[in-house]
C-alpha positions in Angstrom: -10.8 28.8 21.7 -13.9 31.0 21.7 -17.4 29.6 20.2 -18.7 32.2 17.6 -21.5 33.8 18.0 -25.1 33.4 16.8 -25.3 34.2 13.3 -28.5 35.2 11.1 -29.1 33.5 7.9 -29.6 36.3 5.3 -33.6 35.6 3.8 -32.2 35.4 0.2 -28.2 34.8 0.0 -26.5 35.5 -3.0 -23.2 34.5 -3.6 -20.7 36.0 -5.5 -18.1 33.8 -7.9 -15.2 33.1 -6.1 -11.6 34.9 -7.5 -10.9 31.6 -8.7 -13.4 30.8 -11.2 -12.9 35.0 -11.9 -9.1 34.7 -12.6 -8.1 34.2 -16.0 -4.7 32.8 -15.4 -5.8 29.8 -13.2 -7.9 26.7 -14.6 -11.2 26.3 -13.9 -11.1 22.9 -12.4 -13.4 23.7 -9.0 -16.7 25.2 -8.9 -15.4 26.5 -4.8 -17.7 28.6 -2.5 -16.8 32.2 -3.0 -14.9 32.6 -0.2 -11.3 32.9 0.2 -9.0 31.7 3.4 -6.3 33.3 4.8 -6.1 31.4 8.0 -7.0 28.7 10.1 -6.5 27.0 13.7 -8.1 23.4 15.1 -12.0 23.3 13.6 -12.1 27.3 12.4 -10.9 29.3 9.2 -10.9 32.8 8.9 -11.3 35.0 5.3 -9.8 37.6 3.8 -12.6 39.8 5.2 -11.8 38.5 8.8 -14.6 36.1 9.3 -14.7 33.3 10.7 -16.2 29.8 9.8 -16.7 26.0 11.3 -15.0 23.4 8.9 -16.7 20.8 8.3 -15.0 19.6 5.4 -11.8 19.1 6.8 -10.3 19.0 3.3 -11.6 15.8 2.5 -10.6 14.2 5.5 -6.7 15.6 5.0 -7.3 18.0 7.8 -8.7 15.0 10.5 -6.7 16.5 13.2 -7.6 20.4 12.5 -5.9 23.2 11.1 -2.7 23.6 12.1 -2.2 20.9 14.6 0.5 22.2 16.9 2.5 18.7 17.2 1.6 18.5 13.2 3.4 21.9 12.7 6.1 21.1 15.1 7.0 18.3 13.3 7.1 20.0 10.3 9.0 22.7 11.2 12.1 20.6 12.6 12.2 18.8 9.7 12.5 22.0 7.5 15.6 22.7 9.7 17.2 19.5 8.6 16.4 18.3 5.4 13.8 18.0 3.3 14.3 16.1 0.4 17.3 12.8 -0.9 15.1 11.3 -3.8 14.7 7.4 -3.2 18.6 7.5 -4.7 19.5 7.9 -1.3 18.4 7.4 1.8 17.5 9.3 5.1 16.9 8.7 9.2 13.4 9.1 8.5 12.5 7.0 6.4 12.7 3.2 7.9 11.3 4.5 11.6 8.1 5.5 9.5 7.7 2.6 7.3 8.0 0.8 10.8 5.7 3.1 12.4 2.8 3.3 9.8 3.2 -0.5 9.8 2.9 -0.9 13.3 -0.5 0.9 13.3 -1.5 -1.0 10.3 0.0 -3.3 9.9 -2.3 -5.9 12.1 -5.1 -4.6 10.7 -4.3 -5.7 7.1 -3.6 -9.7 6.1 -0.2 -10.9 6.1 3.1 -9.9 6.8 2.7 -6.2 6.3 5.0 -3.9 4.0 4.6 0.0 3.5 5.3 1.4 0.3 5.6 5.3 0.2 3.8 7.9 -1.9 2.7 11.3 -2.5 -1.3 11.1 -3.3 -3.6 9.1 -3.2 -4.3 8.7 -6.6 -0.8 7.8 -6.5 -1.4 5.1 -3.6 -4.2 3.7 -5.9 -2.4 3.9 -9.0 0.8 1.7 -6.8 -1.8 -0.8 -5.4 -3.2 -1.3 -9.2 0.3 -2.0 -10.6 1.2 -4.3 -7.7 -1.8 -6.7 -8.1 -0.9 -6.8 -11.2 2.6 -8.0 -11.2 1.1 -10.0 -8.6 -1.1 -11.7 -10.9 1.2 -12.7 -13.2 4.2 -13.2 -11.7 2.2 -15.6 -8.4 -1.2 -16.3 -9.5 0.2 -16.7 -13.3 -2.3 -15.0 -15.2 -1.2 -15.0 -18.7 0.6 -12.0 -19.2 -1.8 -8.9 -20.4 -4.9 -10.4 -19.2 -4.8 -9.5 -15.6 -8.3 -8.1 -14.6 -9.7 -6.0 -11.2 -13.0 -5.7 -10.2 -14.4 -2.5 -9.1 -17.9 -0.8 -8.0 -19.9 1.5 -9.6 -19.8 4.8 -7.8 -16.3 4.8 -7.2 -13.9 7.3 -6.8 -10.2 6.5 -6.2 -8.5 9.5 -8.1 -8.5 11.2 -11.5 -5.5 10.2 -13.0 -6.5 8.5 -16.6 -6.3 4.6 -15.5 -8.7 5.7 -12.5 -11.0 7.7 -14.7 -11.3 4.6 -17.1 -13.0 2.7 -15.1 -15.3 5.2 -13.1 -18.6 5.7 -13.4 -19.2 9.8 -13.3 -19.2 11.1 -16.5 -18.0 14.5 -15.8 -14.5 12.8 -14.4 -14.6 10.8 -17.1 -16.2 12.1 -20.6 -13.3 12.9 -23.4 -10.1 11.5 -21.6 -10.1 8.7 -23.6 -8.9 6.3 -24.9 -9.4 4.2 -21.4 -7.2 2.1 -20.1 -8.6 -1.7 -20.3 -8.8 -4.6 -17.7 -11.3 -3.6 -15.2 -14.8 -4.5 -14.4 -17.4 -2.6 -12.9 -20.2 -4.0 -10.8 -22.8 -2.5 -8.5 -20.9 -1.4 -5.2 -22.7 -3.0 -2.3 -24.0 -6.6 -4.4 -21.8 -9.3 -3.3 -23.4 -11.7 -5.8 -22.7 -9.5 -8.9 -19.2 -9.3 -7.6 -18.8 -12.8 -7.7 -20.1 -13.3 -11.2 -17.3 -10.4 -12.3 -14.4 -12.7 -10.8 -13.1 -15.2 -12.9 -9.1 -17.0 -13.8 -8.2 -13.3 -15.2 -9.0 -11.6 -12.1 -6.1 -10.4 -9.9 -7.9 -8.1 -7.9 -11.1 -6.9 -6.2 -10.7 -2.4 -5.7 -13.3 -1.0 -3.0 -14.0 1.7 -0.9 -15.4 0.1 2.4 -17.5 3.2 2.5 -18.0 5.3 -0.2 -16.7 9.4 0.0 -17.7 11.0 -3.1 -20.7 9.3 -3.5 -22.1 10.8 -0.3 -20.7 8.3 2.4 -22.2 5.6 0.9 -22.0 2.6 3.3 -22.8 -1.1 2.2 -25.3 -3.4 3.6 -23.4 -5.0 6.6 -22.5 -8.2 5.4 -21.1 -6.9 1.6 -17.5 -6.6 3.0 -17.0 -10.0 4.9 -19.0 -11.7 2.0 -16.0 -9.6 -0.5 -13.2 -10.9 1.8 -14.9 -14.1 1.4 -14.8 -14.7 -1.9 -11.5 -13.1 -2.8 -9.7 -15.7 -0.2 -11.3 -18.3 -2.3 -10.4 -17.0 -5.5 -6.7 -16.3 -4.5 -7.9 -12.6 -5.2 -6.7 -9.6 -3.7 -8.8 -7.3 -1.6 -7.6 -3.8 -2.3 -9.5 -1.6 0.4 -8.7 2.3 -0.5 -9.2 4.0 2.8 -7.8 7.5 1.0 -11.1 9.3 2.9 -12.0 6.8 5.1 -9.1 5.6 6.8 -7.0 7.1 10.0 -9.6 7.7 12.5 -12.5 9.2 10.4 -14.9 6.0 10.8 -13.9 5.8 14.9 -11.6 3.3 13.9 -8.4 3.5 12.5 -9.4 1.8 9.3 -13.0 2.0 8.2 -13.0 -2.1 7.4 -12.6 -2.8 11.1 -16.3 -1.7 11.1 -16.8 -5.6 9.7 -14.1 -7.2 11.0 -12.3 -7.5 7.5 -8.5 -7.4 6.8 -7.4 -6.5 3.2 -4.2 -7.3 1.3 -3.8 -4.6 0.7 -4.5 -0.8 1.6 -4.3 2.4 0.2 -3.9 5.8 3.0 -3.6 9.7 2.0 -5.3 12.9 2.6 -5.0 12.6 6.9 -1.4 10.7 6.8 -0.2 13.9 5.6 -2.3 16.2 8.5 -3.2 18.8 6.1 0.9 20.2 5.9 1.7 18.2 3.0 0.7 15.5 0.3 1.5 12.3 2.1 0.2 8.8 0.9 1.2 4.9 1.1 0.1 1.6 0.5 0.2 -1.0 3.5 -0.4 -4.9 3.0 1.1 -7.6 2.5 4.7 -8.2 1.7 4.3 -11.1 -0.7 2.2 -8.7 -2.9 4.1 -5.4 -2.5 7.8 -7.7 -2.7 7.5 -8.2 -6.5 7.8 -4.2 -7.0 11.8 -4.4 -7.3 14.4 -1.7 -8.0 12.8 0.7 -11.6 10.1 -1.3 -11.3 7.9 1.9 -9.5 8.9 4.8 -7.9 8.6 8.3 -7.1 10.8 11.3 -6.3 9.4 12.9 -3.6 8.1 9.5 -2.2 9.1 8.8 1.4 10.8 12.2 1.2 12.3 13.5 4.6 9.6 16.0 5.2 6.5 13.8 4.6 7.6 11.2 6.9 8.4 13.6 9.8 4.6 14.5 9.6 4.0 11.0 8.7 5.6 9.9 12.1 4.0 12.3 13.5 0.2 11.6 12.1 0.7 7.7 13.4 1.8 8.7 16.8 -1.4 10.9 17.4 -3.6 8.0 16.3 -1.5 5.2 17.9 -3.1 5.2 21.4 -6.5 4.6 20.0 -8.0 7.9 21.8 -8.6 10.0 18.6 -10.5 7.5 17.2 -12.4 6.6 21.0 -13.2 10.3 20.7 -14.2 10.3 16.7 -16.2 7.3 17.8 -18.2 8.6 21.0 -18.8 12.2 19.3 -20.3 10.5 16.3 -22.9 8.8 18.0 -24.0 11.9 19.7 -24.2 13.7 16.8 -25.9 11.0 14.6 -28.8 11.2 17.2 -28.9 15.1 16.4 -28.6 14.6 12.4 -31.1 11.6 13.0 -33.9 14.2 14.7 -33.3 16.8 11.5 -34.9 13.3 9.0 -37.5 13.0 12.0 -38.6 17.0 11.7 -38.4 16.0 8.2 -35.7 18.9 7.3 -33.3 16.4 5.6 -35.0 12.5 3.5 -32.1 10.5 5.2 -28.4 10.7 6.7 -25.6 8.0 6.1 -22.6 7.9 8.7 -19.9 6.4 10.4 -17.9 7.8 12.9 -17.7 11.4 12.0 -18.5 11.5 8.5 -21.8 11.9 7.3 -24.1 12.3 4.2 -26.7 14.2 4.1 -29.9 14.6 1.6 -31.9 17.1 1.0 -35.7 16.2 0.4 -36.8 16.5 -2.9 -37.9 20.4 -4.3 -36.4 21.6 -1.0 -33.0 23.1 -2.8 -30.1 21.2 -4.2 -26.9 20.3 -2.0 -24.8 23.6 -3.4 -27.5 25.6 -1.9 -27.5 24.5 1.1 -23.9 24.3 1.4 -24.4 28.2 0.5 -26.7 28.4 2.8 -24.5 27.0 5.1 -21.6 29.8 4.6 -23.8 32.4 5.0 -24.1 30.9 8.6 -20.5 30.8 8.9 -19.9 26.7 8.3 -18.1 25.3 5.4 -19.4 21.7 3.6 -19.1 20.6 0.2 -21.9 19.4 -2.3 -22.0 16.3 -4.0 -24.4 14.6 -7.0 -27.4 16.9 -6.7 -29.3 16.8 -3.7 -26.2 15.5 -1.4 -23.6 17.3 1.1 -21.1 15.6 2.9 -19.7 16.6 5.9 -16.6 15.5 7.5 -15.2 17.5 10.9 -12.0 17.6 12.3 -11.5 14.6 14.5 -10.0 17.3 17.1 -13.8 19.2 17.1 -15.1 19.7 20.1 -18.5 18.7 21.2 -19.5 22.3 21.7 -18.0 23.3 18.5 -19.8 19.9 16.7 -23.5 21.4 18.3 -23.0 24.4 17.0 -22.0 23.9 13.8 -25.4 21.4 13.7 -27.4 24.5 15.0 -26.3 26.0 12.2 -27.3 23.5 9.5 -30.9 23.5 11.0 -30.7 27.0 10.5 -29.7 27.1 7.2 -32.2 23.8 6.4 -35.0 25.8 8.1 
């Protein structure tokens, strides 16, 4: 594929709403660039007006293997042909060979005996792992029914569903959906000692992000995550890792806690287990946990559905050779040292990242993170804003390196 050519950042740009937040039929629940898609292949997207733009979003880490990945699209496409949907009433051919796959990749990374349970989202995923721990905890550990409790950080973001807003700390995700649902305990995300002052005999389970999306890849000082595994082990805890963003190749490994050498109990996948084609999400841990979930006790219609685990299949065998994340890995560190110059020239106060997923910030006065990230279409490269002063950025796994130096020519541009 063709490298784009230079591009000019316009002296003043001025964006125009997008037809989203013009429409009067469709809720306002984004604030998107104004720009509008129509097509996209590997790292590039193309709008309505035919040009053409560097993603380096990736939607939230769904898209780690590109737009359109052929083997993705094949997949889906054969599946079509055959069938797309039982419900969990019945099942299909699919359906084992990709609980057996996923678990295979997974599974050794996780504690235990593992077991894959599948969903659609992963707010879903989170919502499953909650539930779980909590049957868990009363039905194992033998917390007194009612009183089960799980400790998360501050900062988090696992979903928006209203028992993940409850216990979030970002007031516009949260403010007027209550009343919230009790039993959970927030603590500063990256202080082991606070976390272990939280845990007590109601506590089933401990929720983190090993690295923190939404925040602006927020990652914790490098001994918070063994020191967590630590303590829930001799709490009889659960460690409940959601690697929703993380997970699947974006951190150069397949799951982000393999950066510290920790296993959780249990873990929660989305966004890239579905390659960008559908919603596909799962938790994977151990059995003893995910074994007291019996027949009506959870479920979900288009869980496991035909479709989503012929991509699904297809999503574990691209990452099951370890080369994508080898490649995530490598290209990472080269860029890092590029992103690492832009704090030296003192375009951006400091950068955060692992493997190919990085947060940037924007020195103070400069502009705030939605400008830039305007700034940044103008240049023809796409990156979302976050709290303030923050982007995130998060390329296809598939990007090549010439693709990756441009698009970071084109941030110093737009910085500049």
């Amino acid at each position: 594929m063709s490298i784009a050519p230079p591009v000019t950042l316009p002296s003043s740009p001025s964006p125009s709403p997008s037809s989203s937040e013009t429409s009067q039929v469709l809720a306002h629940n984004y604030h998107p660039l104004p720009v509008t898609l129509v097509d996209g292949l590997g790292s590039w997207v193309t709008d309505v007006e035919g040009r053409r733009y560097l993603d380096l979003l990736s939607g939230y880490s769904a898209l780690n293997f590109g737009h359109r990945h052929p083997s993705l699209v094949a997949a889906a496409h054969a599946q079509i042909d055959r069938l797309t949907l039982t419900s969990r009433a019945f099942d299909h051919d699919l359906l084992v060979p990709f609980a057996e796959a996923l678990a295979g990749l997974v599974g050794p990374l996780v504690a235990g005996s593992p077991m894959v349970l599948p969903m659609n989202t992963g707010a879903e995923a989170v919502e499953t792992a909650i539930k779980a721990a909590r049957k868990w905890g009363y039905e194992v550990k033998g917390v007194p029914d009612g009183r089960a409790t799980i400790v998360v950080a501050d900062g988090n973001f696992h979903g928006r569903t209203t028992t993940i807003v409850s216990f979030s700390t970002d007031e516009d995700a949260r403010r007027h959906f209550g009343p919230y649902t009790p039993g959970f305990v927030v603590v500063p995300y990256g202080d082991a000692e606070a976390l272990a002052a939280a845990v007590d005999e109601t506590t089933v389970a401990v929720l983190i992000e090993p690295i923190q999306g939404e925040q602006g890849v927020v990652v914790p000082p490098p001994s918070y995550l063994p020191a967590v595994r630590s303590l829930c082990t001799a709490a009889d805890v659960l460690l409940i890792c959601d690697e929703i963003q993380s997970g699947l190749g974006r951190t150069g490994t397949t799951l982000a806690s393999e950066l510290w050498g920790v296993r959780p109990d249990l873990v929660t996948l989305g966004k890239a287990l579905g390659g960008g084609v559908l919603p596909v999400s799962a938790v994977v841990g151990r059995s003893d946990v995910l074994g007291v979930l019996t027949a009506g006790t959870h479920g979900s219609t288009f869980g496991g559905n035909p479709l989503a685990c012929a991509v699904g299949l297809a999503v574990v065998g691209l990452l099951s050779d370890g080369s994508v994340q080898a490649t995530a890995a490598a290209l990472g560190t080269r860029w890092g040292q590029r992103l690492d110059t832009l704090v030296s020239d003192g375009l951006l106060a400091s950068v955060r990242r692992a493997g190919l997923w990085a947060g940037l910030d924007v020195p103070d006065g400069r502009m705030t993170g939605r400008d830039l990230c305007e700034r940044l279409l103008a240049v023809g490269v796409l990156a979302k804003d976050t709290h303030g002063s923050t982007i995130r950025l998060a390329p296809p796994l598939t990007i090549t390196a010439d693709e990756l130096d441009l698009a970071t020519d084109r941030l110093e541009l737009a910085l500049r």
